[in-house]
C-alpha positions as CSV (number, residue, x, y, z in Angstrom):
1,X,47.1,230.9,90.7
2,X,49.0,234.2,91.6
3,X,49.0,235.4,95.3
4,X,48.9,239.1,95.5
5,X,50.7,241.2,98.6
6,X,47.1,241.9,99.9
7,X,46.6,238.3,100.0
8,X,49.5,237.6,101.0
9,X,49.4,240.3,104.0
10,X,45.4,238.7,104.5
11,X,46.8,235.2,105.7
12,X,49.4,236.3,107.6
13,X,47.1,238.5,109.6
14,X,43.9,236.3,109.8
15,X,45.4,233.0,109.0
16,X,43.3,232.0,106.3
17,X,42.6,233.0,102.9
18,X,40.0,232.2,100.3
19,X,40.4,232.7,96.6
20,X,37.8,231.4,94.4
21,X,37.2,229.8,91.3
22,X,40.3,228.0,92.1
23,X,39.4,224.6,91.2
24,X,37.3,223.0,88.2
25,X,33.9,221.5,89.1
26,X,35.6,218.4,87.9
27,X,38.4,218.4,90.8
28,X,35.8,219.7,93.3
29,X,34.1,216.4,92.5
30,X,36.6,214.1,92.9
31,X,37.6,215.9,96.0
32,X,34.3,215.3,97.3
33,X,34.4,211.6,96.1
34,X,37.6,211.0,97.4
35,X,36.5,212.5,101.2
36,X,33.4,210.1,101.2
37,X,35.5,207.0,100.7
38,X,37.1,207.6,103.7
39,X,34.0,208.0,105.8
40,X,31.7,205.9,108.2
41,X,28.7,207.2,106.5
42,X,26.2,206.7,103.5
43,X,26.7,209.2,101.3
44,X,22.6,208.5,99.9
45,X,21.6,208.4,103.6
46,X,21.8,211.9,105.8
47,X,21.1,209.7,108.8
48,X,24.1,207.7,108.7
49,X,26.3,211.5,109.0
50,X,25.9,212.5,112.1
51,X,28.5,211.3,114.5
52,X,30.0,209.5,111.6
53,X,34.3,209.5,111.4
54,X,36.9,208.3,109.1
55,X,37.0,204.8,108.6
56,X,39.3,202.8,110.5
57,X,41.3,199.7,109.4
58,X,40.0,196.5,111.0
59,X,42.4,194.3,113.3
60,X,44.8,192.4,110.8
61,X,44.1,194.8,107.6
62,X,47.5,195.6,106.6
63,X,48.4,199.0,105.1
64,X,48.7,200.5,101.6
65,X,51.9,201.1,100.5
66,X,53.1,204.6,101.1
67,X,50.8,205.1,104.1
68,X,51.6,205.8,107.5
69,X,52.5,202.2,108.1
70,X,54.2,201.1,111.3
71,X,56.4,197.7,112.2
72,X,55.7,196.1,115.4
73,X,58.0,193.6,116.9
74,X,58.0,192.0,120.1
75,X,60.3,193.2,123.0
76,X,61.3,190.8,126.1
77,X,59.2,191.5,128.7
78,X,56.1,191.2,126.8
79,X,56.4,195.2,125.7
80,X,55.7,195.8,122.0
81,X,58.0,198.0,120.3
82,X,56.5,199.6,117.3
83,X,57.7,202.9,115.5
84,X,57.6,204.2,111.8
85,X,59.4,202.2,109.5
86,X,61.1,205.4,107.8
87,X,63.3,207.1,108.9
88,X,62.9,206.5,113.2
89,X,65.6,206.2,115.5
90,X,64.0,205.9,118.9
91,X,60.7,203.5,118.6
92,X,57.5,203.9,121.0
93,X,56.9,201.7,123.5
94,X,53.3,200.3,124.2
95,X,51.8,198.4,126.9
């Protein structure tokens, strides 16, 4: 996909642009699949969708590599320390 001037000069004055017939039906699809793994909802049952959010890891699940991960240690005091494990210098402090 080329970007013209016009759209170029479209996003920087709206913020936005839409081109179409961008992606195959086939990556639309698993697009679509992809978002309704992530979701607290049914995807066969409309009245499972409203007020429905991304899934959230239960208490203990540990997270896929490459993922926003964090490492939590224990602090003296009783403070938990926990920060990304990448590429952090200065950890944030819970209570």
């Amino acid at each position: 996909m080329t970007l013209t001037a016009e759209d170029k000069d479209f996003f920087k004055d709206n913020g936005y642009l839409v081109k179409h017939d961008t992606l195959t039906e086939d990556q639309i699809q698993a697009g679509i699949d992809e978002i309704w793994k992530h979701l607290e909802a049914e995807r066969d049952d409309p009245s499972s969708w409203l007020n429905a959010g991304p899934i959230r890891p239960k208490c203990g699940d540990t997270p896929e590599k490459g993922g926003d991960s964090h490492e939590t240690t224990k602090a003296s005091g009783g403070v938990r320390v926990e920060g990304p494990k990448r590429n952090s210098r200065v950890p944030r402090l819970l209570r």
